[in-house]
C-alpha beads as a LAMMPS data file, in Angstrom:
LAMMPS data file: protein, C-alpha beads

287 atoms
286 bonds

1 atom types
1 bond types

-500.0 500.0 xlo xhi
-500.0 500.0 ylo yhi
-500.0 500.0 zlo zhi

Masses

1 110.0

Atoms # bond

1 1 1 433.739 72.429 461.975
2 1 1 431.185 74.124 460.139
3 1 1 432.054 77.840 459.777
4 1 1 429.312 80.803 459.602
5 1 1 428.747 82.311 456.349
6 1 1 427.315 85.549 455.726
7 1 1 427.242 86.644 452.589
8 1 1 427.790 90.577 450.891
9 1 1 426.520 91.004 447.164
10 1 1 427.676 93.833 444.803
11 1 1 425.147 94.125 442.030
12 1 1 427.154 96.391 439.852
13 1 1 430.297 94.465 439.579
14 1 1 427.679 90.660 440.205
15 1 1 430.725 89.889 442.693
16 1 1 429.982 87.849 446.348
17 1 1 432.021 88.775 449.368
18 1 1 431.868 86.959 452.321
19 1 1 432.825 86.989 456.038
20 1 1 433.612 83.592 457.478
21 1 1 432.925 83.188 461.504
22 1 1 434.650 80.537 463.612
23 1 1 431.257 79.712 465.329
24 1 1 432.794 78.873 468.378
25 1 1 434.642 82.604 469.196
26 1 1 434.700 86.214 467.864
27 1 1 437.439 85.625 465.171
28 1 1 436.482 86.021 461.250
29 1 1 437.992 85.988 458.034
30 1 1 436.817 88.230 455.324
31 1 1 436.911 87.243 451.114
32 1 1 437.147 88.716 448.149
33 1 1 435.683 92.368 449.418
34 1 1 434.885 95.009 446.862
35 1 1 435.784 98.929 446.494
36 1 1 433.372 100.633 444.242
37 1 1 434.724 102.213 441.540
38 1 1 432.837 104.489 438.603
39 1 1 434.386 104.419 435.815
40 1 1 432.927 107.080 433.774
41 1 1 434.149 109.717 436.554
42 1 1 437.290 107.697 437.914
43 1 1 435.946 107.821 441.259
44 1 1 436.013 105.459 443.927
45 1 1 433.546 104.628 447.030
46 1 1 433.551 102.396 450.049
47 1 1 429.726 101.764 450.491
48 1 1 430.303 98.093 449.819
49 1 1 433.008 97.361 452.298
50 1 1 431.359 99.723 455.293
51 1 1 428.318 97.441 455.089
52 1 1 430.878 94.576 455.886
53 1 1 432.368 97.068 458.710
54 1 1 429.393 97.566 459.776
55 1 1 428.228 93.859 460.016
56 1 1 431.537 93.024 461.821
57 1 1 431.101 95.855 464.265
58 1 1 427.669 94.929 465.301
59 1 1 428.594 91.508 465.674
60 1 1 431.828 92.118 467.777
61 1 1 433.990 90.026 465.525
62 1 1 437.916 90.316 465.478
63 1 1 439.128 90.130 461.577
64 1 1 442.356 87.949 462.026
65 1 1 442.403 87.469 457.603
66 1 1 441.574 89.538 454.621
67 1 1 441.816 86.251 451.815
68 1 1 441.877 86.776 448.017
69 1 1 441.391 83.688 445.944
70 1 1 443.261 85.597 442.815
71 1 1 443.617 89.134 441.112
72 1 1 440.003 90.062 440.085
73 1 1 439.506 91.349 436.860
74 1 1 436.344 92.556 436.909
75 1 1 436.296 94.738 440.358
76 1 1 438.138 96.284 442.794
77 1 1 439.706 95.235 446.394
78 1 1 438.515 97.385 449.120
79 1 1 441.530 95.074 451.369
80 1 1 443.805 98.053 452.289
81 1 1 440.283 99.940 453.564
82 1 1 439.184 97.108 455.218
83 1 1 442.495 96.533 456.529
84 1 1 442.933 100.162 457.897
85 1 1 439.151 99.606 459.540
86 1 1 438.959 96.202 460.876
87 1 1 443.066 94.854 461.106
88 1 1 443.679 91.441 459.502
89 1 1 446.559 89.956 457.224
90 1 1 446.134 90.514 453.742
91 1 1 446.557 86.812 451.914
92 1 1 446.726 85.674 448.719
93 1 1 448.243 82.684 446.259
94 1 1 452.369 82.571 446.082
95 1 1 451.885 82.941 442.136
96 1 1 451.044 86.277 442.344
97 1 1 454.303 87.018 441.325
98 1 1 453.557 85.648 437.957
99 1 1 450.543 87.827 437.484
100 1 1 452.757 90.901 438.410
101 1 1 455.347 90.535 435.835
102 1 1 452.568 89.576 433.307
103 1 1 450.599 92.599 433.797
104 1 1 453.580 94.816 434.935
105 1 1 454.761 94.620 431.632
106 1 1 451.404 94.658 429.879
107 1 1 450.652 98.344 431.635
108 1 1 454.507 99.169 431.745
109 1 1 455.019 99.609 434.792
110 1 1 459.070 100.306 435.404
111 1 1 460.693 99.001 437.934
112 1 1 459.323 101.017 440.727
113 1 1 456.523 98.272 440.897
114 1 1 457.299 95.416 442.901
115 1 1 456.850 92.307 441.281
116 1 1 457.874 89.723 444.280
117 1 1 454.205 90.194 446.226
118 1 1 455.524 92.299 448.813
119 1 1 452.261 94.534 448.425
120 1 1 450.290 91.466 450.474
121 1 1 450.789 89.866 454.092
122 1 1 451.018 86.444 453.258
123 1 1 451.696 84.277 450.048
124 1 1 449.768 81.005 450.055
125 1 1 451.280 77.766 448.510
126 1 1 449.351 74.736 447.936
127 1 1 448.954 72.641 451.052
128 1 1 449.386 75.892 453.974
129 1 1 447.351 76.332 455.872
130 1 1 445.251 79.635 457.786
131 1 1 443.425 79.534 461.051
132 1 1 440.684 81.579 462.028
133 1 1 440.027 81.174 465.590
134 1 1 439.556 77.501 466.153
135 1 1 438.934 77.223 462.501
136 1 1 441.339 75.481 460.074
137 1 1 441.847 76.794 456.256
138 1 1 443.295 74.342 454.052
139 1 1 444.681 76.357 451.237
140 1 1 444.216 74.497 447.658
141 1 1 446.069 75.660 444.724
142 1 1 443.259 75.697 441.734
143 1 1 444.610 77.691 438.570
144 1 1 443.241 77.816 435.118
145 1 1 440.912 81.561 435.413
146 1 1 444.436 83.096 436.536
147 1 1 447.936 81.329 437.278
148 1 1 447.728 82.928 440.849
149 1 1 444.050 81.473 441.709
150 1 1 442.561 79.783 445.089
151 1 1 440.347 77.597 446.949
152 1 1 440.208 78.203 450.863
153 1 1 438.682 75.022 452.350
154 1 1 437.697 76.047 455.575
155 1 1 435.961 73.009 457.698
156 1 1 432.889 71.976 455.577
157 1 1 432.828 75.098 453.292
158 1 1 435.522 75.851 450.438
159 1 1 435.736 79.567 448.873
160 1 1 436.192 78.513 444.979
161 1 1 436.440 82.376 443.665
162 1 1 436.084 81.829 439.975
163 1 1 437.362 78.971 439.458
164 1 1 433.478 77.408 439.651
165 1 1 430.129 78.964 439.333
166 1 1 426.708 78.209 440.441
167 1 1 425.968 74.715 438.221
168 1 1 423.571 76.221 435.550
169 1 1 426.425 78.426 434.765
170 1 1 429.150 76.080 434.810
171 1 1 433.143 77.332 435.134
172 1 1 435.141 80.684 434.992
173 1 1 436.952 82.151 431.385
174 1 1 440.319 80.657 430.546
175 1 1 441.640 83.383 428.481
176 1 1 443.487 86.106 430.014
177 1 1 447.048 85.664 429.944
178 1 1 448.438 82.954 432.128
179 1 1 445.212 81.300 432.063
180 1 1 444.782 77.740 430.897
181 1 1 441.421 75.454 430.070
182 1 1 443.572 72.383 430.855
183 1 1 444.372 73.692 434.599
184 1 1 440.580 74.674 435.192
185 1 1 439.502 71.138 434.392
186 1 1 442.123 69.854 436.847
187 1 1 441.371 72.285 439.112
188 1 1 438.121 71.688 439.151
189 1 1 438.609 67.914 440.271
190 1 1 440.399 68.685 442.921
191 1 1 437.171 70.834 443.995
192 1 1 434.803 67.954 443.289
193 1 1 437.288 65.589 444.995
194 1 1 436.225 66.758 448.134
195 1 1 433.125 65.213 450.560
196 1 1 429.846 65.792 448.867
197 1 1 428.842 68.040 451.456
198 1 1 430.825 70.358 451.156
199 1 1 429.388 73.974 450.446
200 1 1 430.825 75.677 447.484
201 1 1 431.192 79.346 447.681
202 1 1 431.465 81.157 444.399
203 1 1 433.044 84.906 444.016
204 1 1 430.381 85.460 441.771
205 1 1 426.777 84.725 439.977
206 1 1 425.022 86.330 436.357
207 1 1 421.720 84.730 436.864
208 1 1 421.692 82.016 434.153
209 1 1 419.153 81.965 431.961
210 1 1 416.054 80.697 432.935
211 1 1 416.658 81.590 436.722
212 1 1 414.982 85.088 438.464
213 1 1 417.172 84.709 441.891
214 1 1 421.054 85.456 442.157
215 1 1 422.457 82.480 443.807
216 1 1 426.357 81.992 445.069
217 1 1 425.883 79.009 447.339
218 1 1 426.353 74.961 446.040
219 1 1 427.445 71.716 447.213
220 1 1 429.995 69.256 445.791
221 1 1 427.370 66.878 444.720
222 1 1 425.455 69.289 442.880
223 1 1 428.253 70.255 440.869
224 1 1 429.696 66.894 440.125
225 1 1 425.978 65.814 439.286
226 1 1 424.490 69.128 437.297
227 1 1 428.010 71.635 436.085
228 1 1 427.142 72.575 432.356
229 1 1 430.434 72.895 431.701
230 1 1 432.061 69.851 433.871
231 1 1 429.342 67.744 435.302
232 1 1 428.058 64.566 434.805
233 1 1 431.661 63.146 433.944
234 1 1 432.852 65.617 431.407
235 1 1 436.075 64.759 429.614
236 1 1 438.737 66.986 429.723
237 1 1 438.656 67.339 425.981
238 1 1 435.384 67.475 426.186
239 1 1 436.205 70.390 428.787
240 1 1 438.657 72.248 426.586
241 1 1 437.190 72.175 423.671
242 1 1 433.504 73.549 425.034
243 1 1 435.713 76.500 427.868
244 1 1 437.762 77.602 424.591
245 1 1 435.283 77.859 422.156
246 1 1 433.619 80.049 424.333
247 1 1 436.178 82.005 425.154
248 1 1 436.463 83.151 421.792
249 1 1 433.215 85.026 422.182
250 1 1 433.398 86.903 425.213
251 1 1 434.644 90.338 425.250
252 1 1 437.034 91.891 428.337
253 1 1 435.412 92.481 431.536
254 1 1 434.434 95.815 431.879
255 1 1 436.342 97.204 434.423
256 1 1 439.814 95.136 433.618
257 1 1 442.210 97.781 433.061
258 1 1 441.409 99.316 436.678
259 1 1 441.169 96.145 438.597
260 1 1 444.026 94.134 437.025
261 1 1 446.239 97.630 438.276
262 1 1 445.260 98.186 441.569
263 1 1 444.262 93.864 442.797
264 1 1 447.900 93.351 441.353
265 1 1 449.128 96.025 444.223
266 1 1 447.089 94.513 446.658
267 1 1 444.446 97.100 446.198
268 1 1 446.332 100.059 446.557
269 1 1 446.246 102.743 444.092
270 1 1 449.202 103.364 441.997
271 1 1 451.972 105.635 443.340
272 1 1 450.459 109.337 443.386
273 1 1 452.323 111.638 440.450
274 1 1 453.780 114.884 441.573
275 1 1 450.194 116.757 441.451
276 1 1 449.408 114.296 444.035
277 1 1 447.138 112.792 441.980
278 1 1 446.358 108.620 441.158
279 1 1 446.158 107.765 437.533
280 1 1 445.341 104.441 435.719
281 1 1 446.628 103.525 432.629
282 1 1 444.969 101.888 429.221
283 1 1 447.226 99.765 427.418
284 1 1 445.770 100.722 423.625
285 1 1 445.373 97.977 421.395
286 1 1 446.948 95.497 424.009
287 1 1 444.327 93.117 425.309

Bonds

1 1 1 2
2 1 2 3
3 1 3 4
4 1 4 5
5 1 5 6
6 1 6 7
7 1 7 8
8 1 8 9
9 1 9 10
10 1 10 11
11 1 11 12
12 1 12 13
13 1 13 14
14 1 14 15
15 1 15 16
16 1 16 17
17 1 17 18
18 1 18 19
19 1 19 20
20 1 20 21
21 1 21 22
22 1 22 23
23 1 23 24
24 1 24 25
25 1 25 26
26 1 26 27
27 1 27 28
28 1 28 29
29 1 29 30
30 1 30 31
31 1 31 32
32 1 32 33
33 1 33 34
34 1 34 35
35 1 35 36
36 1 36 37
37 1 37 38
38 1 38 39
39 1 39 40
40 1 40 41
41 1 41 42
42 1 42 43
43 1 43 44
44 1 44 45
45 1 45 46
46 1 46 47
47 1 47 48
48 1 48 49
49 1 49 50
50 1 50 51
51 1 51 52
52 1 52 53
53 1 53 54
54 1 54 55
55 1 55 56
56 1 56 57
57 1 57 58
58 1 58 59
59 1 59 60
60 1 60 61
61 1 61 62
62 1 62 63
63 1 63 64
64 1 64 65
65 1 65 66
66 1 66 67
67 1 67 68
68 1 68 69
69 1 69 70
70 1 70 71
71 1 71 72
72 1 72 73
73 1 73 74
74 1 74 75
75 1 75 76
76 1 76 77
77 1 77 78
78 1 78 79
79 1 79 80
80 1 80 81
81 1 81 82
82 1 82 83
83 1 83 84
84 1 84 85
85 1 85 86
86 1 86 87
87 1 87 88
88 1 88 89
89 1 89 90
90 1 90 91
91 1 91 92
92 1 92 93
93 1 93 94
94 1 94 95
95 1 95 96
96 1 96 97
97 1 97 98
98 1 98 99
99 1 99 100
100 1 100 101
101 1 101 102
102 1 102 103
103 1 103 104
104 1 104 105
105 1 105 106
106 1 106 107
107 1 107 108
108 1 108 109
109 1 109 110
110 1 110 111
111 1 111 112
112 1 112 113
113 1 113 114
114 1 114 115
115 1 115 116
116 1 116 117
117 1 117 118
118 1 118 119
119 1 119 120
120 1 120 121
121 1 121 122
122 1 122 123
123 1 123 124
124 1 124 125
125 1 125 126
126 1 126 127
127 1 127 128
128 1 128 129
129 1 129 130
130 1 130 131
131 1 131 132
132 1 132 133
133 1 133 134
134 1 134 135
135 1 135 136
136 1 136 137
137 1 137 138
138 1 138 139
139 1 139 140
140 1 140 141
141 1 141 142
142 1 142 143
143 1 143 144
144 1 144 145
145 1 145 146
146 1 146 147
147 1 147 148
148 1 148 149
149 1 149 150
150 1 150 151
151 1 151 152
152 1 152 153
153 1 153 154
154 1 154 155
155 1 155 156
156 1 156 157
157 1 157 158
158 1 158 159
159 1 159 160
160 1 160 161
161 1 161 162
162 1 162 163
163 1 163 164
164 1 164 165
165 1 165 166
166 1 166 167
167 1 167 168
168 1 168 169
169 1 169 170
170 1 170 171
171 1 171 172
172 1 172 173
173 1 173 174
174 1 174 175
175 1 175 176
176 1 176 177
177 1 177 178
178 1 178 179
179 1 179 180
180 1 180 181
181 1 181 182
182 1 182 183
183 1 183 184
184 1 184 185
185 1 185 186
186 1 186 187
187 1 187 188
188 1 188 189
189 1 189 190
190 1 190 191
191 1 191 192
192 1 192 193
193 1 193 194
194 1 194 195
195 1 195 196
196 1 196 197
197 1 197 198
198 1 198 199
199 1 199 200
200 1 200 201
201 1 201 202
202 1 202 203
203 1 203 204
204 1 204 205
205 1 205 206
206 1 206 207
207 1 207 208
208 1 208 209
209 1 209 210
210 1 210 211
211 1 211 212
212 1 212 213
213 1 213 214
214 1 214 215
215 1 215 216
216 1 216 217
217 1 217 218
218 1 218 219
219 1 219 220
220 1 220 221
221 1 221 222
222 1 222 223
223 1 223 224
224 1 224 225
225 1 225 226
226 1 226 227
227 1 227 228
228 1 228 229
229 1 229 230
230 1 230 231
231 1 231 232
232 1 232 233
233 1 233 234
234 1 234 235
235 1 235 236
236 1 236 237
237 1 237 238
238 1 238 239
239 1 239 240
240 1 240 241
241 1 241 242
242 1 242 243
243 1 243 244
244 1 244 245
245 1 245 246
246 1 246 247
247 1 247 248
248 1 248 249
249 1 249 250
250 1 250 251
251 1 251 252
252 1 252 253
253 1 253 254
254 1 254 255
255 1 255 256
256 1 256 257
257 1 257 258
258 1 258 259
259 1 259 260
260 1 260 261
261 1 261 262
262 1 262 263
263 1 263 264
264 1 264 265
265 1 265 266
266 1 266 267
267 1 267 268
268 1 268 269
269 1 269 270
270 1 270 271
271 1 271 272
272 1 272 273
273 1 273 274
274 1 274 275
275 1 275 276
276 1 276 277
277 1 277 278
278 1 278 279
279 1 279 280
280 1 280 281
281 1 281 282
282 1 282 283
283 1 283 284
284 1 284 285
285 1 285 286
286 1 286 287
């Protein structure tokens, strides 16, 4: 079956989230949703998710999964909002646990922080499966960005978070601890080992250069035939070599520190102090 996709697009964080219809009912699926956050005043907004509330409202739909393909690190859930709105389990990959004790230890977090992925509904392994009404959701297990990170192939469209972007922009960074350049490029096979057809979703677009439209939307075939970074029958040296070296020259997302703390507790807030009051940590001299 071929779900509908409607697409949401946050221009400050350049992030896609999208609600996936079983064309056939009422019952949806929503991915990788977004909670504003300013950083310069610590405060936090919902205008992103209600227009998703909104669109699910008007359309009568019945949220039966809130999916994450991996812990962003360069924005904010808005699940637990979206959650307390619309209903839905929250879902992400089994290795989340591995990105928890990474990063619990990396922001020191004690032992008050769960690291077992209790914060989240459901923990995917390769090969489960979701369903969304009539729909089917073939979860694929595609690390390399992140140890934790997804694909949801859901009849002819697959949700590739950052594992791929739009072709003239190539793949996802391999450098945050856990990450590997190795796993992306056999991750991405798996991706392109799927029908040609198949619509590519991608968590988010930076307008390469050269093009004046965001775009989030791709098929296997185009990415096989025109990746910069793993088309046209890249090597996996070939691969590794080209993902690390440019690595080396990017600096950390800008909103890390927040997002890495709150995604990795499902996007909850840490544990008020007793003024009743949230606070994020930065790790000095750590990333």
């Amino acid at each position: 079956m071929s779900p509908e996709v409607t697409a949401f697009f946050d221009a400050a964080t350049n992030t896609v989230s999208y609600v996936v219809r079983d064309p056939a009912g009422l019952a949806c699926a929503i991915v990788d949703s977004v909670l504003d956050f300013d950083q310069a005043s610590g405060r936090t907004d919902t205008a992103s998710a209600d227009a998703i509330i909104s669109f699910v409202r008007q359309a009568g739909l019945r949220v039966e999964w809130i999916l994450e393909t991996h812990v962003h690190a360069d924005h904010l859930s808005a699940a637990p909002y979206l959650q307390q709105e619309l209903g839905g389990k929250l879902g992400i990959g089994a290795r989340i646990t591995v990105v928890q004790e990474t990063f619990g230890k990396i922001f020191n977090e004690g032992t008050a922080f769960q690291r077992d992925g209790s914060q989240f509904d459901a923990l995917f392994e390769d090969g489960d499966s979701v369903h969304i009404g009539q729909l089917r959701g073939d979860v694929m297990h595609t690390p390399g960005h992140t140890p934790a990170c997804l694909t949801y192939v859901i009849g002819d469209a697959a949700f590739v978070g950052d594992t791929l972007f739009m072709p003239d922009f190539g793949t996802a960074r391999c450098d945050f601890p856990g990450g590997s350049a190795e796993q992306m490029y056999a991750s991405v096979q798996r991706i392109l080992a799927l029908p040609d057809a198949t619509r590519l979703f991608t968590c988010h677009d930076y307008k390469a250069p050269g093009r004046d439209a965001y775009a989030w939307e791709s098929t296997v075939a185009e990415q096989k035939a025109k990746n910069v970074h793993v088309g046209a029958g890249r090597s996996c040296a070939e691969f590794v070599a080209l993902r690390e070296s440019r690595d080396a020259t990017l600096g950390m997302p800008r909103l890390i520190l927040p997002s890495i703390q709150v995604n990795m507790r499902a996007g909850d807030l840490p544990e008020p102090e007793d003024n009743g009051i949230s606070y994020l940590k930065i790790p000095i001299n750590r990333l």
